[in-house]
Backbone bond lengths (Angstrom), bond angles and torsions (degrees), N, CA, C in turn:
res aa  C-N    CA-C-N  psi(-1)  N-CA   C-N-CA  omega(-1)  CA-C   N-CA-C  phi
1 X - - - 1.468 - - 1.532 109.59 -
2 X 1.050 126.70 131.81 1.367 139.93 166.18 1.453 136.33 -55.99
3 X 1.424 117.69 70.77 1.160 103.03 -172.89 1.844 141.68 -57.13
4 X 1.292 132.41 164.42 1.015 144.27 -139.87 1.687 81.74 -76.66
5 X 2.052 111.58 162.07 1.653 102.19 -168.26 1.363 87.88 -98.77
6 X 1.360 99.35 145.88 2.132 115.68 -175.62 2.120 80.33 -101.58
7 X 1.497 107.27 127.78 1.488 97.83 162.77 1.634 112.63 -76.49
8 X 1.323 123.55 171.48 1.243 134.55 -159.41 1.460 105.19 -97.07
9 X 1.574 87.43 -84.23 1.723 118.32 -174.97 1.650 104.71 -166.55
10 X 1.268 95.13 144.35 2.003 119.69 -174.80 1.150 91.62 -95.66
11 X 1.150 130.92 -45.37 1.495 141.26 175.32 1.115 122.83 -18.17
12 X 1.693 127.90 -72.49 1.202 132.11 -136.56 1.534 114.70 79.22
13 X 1.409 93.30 168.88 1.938 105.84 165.14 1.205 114.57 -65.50
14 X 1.476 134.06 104.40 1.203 116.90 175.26 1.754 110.54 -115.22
15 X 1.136 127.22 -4.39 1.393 134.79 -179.08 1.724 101.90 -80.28
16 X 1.565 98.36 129.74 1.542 100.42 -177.28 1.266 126.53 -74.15
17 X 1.718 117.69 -18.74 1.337 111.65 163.20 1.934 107.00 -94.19
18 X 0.925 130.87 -50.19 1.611 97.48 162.36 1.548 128.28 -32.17
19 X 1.308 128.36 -35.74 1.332 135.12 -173.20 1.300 91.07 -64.13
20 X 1.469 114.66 -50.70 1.846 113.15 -176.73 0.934 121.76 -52.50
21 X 1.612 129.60 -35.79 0.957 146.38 169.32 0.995 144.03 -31.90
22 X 1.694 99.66 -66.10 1.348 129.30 165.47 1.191 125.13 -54.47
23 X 1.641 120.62 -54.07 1.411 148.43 165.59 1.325 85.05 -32.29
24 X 1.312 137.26 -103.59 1.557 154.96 178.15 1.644 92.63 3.54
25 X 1.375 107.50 -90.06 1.419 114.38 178.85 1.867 110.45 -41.79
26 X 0.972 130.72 -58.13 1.049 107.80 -173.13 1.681 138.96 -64.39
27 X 1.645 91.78 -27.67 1.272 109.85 167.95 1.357 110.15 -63.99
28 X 0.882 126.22 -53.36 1.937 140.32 159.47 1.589 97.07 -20.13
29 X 1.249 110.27 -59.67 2.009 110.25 -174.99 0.774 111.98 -65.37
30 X 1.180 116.19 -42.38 1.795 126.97 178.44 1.436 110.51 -39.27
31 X 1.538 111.55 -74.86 1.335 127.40 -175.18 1.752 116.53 -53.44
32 X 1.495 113.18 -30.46 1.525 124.86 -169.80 1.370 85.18 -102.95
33 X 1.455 135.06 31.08 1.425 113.62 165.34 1.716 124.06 51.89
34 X 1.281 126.04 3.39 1.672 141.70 -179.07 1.674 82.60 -66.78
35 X 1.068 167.26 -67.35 1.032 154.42 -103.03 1.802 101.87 -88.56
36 X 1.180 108.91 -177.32 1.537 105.96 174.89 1.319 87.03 -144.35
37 X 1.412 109.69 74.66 1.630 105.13 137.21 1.648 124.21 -109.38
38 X 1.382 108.21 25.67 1.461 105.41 159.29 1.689 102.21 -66.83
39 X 1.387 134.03 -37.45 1.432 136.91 -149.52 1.469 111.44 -71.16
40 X 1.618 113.21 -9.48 1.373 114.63 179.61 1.987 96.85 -89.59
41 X 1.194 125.56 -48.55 1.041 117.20 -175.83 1.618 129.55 -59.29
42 X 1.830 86.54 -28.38 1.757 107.21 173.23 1.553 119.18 -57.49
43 X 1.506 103.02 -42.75 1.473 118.71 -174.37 1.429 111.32 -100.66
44 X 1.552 110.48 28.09 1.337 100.86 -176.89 1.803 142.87 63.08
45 X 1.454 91.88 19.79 1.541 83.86 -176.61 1.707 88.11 -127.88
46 X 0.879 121.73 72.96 1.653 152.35 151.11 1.614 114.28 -108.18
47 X 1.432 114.17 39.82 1.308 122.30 -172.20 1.467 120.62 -100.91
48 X 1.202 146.56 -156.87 1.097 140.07 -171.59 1.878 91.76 -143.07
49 X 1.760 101.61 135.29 1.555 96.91 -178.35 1.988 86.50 140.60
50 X 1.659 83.38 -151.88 1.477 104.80 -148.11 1.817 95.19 -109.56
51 X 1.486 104.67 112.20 1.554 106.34 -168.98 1.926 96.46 -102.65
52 X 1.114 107.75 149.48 1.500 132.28 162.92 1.663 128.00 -107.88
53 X 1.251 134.88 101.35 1.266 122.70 -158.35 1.977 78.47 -130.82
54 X 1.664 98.91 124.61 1.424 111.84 147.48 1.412 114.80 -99.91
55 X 1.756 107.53 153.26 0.904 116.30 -156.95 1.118 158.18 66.90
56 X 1.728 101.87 8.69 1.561 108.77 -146.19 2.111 127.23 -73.06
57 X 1.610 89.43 9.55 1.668 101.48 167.98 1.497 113.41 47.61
58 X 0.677 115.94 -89.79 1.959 102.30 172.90 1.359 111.89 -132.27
59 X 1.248 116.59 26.06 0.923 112.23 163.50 1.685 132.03 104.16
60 X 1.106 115.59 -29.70 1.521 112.42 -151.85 1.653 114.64 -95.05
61 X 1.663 109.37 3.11 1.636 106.27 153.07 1.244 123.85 -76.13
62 X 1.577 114.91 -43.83 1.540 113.01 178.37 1.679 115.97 -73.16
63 X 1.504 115.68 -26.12 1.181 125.94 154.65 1.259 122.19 -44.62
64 X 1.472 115.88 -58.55 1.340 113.01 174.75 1.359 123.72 -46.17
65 X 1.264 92.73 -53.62 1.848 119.56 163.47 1.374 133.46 -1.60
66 X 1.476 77.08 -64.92 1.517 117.91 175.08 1.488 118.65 -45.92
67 X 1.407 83.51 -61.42 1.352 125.32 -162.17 1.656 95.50 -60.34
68 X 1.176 134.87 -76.38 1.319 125.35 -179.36 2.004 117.95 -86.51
69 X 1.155 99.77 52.08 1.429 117.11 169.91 1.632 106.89 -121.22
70 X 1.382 110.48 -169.71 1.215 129.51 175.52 1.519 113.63 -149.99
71 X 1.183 133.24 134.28 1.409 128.89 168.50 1.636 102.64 71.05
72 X 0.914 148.25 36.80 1.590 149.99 -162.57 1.402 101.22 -145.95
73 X 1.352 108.31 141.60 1.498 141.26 172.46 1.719 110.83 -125.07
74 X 1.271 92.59 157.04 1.882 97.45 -172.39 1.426 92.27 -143.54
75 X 1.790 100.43 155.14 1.562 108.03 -171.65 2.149 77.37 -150.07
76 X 1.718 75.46 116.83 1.547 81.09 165.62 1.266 142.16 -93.36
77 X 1.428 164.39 97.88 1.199 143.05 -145.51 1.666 114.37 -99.80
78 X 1.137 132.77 81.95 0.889 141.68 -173.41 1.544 137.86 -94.25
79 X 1.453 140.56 109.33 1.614 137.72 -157.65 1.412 110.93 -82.42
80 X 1.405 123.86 -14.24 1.290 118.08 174.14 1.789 123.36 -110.23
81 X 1.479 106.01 116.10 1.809 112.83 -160.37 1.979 87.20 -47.90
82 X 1.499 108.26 -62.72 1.300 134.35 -155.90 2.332 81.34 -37.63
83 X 0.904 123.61 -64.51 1.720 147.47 -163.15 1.960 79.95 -50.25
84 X 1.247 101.70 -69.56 1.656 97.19 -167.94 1.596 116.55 -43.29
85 X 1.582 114.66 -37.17 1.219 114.29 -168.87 1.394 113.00 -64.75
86 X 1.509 105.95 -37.27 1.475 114.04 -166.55 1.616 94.59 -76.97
87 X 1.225 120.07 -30.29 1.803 108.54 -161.03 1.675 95.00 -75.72
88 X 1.339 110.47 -41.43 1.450 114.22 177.20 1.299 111.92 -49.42
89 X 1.261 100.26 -70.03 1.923 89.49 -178.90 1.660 110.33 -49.69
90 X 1.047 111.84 -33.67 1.614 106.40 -179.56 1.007 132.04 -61.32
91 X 2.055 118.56 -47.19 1.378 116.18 136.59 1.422 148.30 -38.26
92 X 1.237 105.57 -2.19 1.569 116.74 171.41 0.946 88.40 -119.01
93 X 1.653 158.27 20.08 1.278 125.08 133.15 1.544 131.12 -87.97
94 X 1.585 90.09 -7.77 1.305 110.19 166.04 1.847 131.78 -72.15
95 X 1.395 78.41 -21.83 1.535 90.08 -173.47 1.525 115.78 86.76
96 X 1.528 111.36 19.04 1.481 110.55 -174.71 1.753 98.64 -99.31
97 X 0.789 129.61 -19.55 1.646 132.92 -141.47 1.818 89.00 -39.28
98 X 1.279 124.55 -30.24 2.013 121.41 174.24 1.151 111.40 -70.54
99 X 1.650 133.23 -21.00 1.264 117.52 -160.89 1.856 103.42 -130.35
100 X 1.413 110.24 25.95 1.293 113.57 178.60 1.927 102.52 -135.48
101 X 1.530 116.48 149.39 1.366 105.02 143.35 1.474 101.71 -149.93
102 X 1.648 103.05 165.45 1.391 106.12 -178.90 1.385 118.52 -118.51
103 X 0.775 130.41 128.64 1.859 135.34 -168.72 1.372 103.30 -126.13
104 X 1.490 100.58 118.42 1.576 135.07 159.19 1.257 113.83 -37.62
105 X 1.382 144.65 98.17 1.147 146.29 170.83 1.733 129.71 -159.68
106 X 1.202 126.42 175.06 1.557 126.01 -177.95 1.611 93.56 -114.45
107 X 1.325 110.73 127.61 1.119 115.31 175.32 1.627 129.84 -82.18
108 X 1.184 113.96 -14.40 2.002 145.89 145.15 1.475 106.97 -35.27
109 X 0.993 121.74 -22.86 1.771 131.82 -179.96 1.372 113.58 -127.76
110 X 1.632 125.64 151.43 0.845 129.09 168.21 1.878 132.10 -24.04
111 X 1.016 103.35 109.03 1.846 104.27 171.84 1.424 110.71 -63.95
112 X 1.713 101.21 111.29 1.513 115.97 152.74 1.622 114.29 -15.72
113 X 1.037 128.83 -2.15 1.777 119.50 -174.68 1.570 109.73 -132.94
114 X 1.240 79.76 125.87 1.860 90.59 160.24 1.641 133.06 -24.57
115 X 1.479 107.67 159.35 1.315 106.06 -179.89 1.961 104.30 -64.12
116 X 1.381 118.66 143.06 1.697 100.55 139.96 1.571 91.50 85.97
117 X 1.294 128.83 35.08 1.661 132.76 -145.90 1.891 95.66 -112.65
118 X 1.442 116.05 -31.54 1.434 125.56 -132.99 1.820 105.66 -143.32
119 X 1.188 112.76 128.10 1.944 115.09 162.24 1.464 97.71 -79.59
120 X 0.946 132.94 -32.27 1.279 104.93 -156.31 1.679 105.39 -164.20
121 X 1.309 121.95 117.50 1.665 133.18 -178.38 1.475 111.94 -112.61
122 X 1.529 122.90 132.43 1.338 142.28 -174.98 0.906 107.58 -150.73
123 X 1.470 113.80 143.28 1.612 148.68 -175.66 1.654 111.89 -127.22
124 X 1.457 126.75 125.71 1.308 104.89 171.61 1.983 94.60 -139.56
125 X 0.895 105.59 122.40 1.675 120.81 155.29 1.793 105.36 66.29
126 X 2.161 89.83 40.40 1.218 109.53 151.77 1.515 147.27 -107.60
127 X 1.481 88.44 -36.62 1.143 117.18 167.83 1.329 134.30 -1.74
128 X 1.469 99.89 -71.35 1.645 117.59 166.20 1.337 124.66 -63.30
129 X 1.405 114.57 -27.20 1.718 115.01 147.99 1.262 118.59 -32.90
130 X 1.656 125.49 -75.25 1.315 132.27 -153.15 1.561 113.11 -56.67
131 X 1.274 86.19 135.26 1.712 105.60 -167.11 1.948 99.43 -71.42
132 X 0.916 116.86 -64.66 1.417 114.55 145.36 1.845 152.52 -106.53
133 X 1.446 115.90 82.06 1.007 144.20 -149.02 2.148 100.39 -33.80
134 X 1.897 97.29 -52.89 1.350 84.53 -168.75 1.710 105.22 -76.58
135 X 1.668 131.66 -7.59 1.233 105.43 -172.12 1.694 101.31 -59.84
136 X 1.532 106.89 -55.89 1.291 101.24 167.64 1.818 145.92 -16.04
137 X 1.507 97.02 -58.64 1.380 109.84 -170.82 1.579 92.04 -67.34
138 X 1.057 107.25 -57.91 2.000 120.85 178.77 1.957 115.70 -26.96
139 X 1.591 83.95 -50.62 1.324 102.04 -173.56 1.763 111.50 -78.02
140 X 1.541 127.21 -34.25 1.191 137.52 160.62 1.333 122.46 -17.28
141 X 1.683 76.07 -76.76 2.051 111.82 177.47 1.519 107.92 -49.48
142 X 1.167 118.85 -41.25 1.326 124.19 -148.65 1.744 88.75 -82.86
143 X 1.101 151.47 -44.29 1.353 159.67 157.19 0.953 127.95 -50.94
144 X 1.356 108.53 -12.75 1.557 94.15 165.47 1.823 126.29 -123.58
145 X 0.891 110.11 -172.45 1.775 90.53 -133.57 2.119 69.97 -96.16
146 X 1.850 91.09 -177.15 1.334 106.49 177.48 1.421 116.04 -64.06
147 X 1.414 123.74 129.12 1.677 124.36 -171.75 1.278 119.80 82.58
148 X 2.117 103.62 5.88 1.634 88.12 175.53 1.781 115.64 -97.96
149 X 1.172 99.54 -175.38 2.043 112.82 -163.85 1.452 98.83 -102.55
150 X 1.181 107.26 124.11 1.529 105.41 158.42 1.512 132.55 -121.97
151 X 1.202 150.89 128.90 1.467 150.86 -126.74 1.426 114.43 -163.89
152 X 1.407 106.48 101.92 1.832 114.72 175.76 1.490 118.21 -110.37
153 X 1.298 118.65 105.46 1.520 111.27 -167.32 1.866 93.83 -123.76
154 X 1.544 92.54 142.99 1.499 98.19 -159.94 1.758 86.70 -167.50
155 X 1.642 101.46 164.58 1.212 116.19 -173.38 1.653 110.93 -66.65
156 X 1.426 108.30 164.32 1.956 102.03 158.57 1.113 90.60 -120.19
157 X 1.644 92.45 171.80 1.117 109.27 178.76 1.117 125.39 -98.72
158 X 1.187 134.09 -13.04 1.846 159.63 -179.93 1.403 104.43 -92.06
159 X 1.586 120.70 -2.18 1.420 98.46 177.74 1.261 148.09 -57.48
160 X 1.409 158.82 166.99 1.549 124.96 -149.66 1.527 104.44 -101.85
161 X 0.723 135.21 142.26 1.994 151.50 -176.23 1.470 106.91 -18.23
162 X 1.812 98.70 -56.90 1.597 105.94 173.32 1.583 122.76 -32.63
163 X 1.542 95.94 -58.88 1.722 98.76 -179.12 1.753 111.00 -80.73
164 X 1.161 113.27 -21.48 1.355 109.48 156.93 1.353 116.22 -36.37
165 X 1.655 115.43 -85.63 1.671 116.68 -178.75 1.384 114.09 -55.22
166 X 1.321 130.09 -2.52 1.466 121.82 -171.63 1.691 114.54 -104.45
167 X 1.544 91.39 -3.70 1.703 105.78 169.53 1.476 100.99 -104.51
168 X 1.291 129.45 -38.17 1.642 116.71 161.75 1.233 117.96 -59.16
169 X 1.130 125.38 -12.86 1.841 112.72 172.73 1.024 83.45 -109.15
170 X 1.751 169.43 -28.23 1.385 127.32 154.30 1.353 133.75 -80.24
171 X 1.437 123.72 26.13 1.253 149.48 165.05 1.444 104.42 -124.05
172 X 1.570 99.04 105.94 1.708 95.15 -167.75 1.560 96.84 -110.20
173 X 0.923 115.24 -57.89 1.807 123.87 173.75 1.574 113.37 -3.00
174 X 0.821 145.10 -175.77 2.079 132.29 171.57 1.610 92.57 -119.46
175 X 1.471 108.22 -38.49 1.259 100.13 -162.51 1.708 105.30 -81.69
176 X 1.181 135.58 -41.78 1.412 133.66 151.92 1.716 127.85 -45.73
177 X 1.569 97.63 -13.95 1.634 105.32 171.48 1.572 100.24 -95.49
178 X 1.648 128.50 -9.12 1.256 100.77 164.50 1.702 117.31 -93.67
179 X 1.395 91.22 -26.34 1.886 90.46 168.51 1.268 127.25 -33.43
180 X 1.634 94.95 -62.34 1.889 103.10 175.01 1.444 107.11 -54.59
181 X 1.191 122.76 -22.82 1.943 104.61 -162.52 1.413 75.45 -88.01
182 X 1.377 140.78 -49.75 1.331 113.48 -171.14 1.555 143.11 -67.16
183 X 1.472 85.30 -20.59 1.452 109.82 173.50 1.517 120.79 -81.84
184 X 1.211 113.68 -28.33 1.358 122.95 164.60 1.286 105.47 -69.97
185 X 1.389 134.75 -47.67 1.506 118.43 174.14 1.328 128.56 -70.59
186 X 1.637 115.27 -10.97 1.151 112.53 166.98 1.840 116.39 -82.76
187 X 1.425 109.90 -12.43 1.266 101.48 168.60 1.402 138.23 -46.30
188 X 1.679 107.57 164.49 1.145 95.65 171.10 1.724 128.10 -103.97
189 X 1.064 125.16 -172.61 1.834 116.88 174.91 1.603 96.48 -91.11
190 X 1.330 112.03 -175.40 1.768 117.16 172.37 2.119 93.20 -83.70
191 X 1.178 117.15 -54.57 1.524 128.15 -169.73 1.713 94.60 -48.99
192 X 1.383 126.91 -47.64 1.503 130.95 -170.12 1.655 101.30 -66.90
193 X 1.146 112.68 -44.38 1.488 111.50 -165.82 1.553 115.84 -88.96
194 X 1.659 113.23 -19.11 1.226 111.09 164.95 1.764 110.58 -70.15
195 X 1.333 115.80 -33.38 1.489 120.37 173.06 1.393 99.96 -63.01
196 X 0.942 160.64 -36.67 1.296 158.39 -159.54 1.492 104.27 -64.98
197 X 1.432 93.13 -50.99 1.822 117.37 -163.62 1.154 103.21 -95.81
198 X 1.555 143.22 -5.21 1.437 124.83 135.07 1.275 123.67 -65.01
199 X 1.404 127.32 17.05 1.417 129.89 175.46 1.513 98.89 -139.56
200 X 1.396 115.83 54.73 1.393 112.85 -177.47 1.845 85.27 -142.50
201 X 1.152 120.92 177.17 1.563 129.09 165.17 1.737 104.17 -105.44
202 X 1.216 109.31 7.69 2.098 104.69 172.87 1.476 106.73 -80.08
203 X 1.551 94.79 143.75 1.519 114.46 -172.58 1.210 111.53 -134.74
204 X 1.333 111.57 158.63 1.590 105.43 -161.84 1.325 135.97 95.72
205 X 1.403 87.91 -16.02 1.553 108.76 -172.34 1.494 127.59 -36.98
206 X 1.414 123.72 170.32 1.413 139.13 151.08 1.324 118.32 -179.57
207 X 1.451 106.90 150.08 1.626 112.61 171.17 1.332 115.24 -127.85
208 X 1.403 110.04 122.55 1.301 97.84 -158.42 2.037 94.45 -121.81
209 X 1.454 106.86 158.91 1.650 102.62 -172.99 1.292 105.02 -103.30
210 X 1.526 116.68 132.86 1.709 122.96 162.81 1.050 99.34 -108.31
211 X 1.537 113.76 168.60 1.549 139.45 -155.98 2.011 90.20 -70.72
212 X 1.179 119.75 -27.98 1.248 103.45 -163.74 1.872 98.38 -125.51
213 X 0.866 105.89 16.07 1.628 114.56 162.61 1.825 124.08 162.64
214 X 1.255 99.24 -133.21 1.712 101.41 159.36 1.560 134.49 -158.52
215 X 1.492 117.24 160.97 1.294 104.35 -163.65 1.352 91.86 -115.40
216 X 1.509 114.91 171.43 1.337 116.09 -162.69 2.094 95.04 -147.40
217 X 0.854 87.69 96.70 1.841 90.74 170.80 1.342 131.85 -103.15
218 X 1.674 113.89 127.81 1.299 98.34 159.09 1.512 119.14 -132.64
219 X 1.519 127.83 178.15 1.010 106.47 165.18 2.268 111.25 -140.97
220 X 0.956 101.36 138.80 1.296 124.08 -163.10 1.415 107.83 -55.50
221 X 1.637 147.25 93.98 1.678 122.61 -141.25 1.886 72.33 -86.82
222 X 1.929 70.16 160.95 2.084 82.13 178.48 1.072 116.01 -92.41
223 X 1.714 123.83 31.65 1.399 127.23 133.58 1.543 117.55 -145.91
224 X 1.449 97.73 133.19 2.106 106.73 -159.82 1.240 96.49 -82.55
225 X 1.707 133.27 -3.47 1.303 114.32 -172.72 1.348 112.90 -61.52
């Protein structure tokens, strides 16, 4: 049975050796392929243009991003300064430091950017952070221009035991093995998050379940009349 979701933190990472931490671990996924950036190419936002990534923690999904695009720039919106430093230095190891920036912000409030700003907006293994999920989703949509993709992939919380223990043996660290138990309880279900998004104005929608959480797509038709 699924217990009820405990929230985490609104925060973000803000402690400078957790931030280290994390970085470590994520770069770790990166390299062992654990990551899910096949899910941008799956859902179509392997496009060429102007990318939006909340949350993007140090960086190395929208990096990747980058990385197998063409003609594309990314603007990250990120709540933790300590998160920017590390993604920054990381983008200059990428060789992007021209085609990325990262902006200091809470994603619970209005985005610094215009309507119609963006092709394509992604979120990955934030989700359960946001203090309020639909200002967010609201605010996503609202940025990106007519015909663009939008894509939130994040843990569940109902996932089955199996993939439970199979993310504790690839989360070896103690202190990143308590994150996930917390972060997994702050998740959401697929049934919770489709309720979310009947109280949102996104269309197009879907949420669909992977073995190790869920993705959430929409896409913007290229006319709102």
């Amino acid at each position: 049975m699924t217990g009820q979701r405990v929230v985490e933190t609104t925060e973000g990472i803000q402690n400078t050796l957790t931030v280290h931490d994390y970085d470590r671990m994520a770069r770790h996924h990166r390299d062992k392929g654990y990551t899910d950036i096949k899910a941008l190419a799956k859902y179509g936002l392997n496009r060429s243009g102007t990318g939006l990534e909340i949350g993007p923690g140090p960086g190395y999904m929208g990096l990747e991003w980058l990385k197998g695009t063409t003609k594309t720039t990314l603007v990250g919106l990120e709540i933790s300064e300590e998160m920017i430093k590390v993604a920054t230095r990381n983008a200059a190891e990428y060789g992007f430091t021209d085609r990325v920036t990262y902006v200091h912000g809470n994603a619970a409030t209005a985005f610094p950017f215009a309507d119609a700003s963006f092709d394509v907006a992604f979120s990955f293994s934030s989700l359960h952070e946001w203090d309020n999920p639909k200002i967010v989703l609201a605010e996503m949509y609202r940025v990106l221009k007519p015909g663009g993709r939008l894509l939130v992939s994040d843990l569940r919380r109902d996932i089955l035991f199996v993939f439970r223990f199979i993310m504790r043996m690839v989360v070896k660290a103690p202190a990143m093995q308590a994150g996930l138990k917390t972060s997994l309880a702050a998740s959401y279900t697929v049934k919770e998050l489709e309720s979310i998004l009947a109280d949102t104005n996104l269309r197009n929608t879907r949420v669909d379940k992977t073995p190790f959480g869920l993705c959430l797509y929409a896409e913007k038709p290229s006319s709102d009349g």
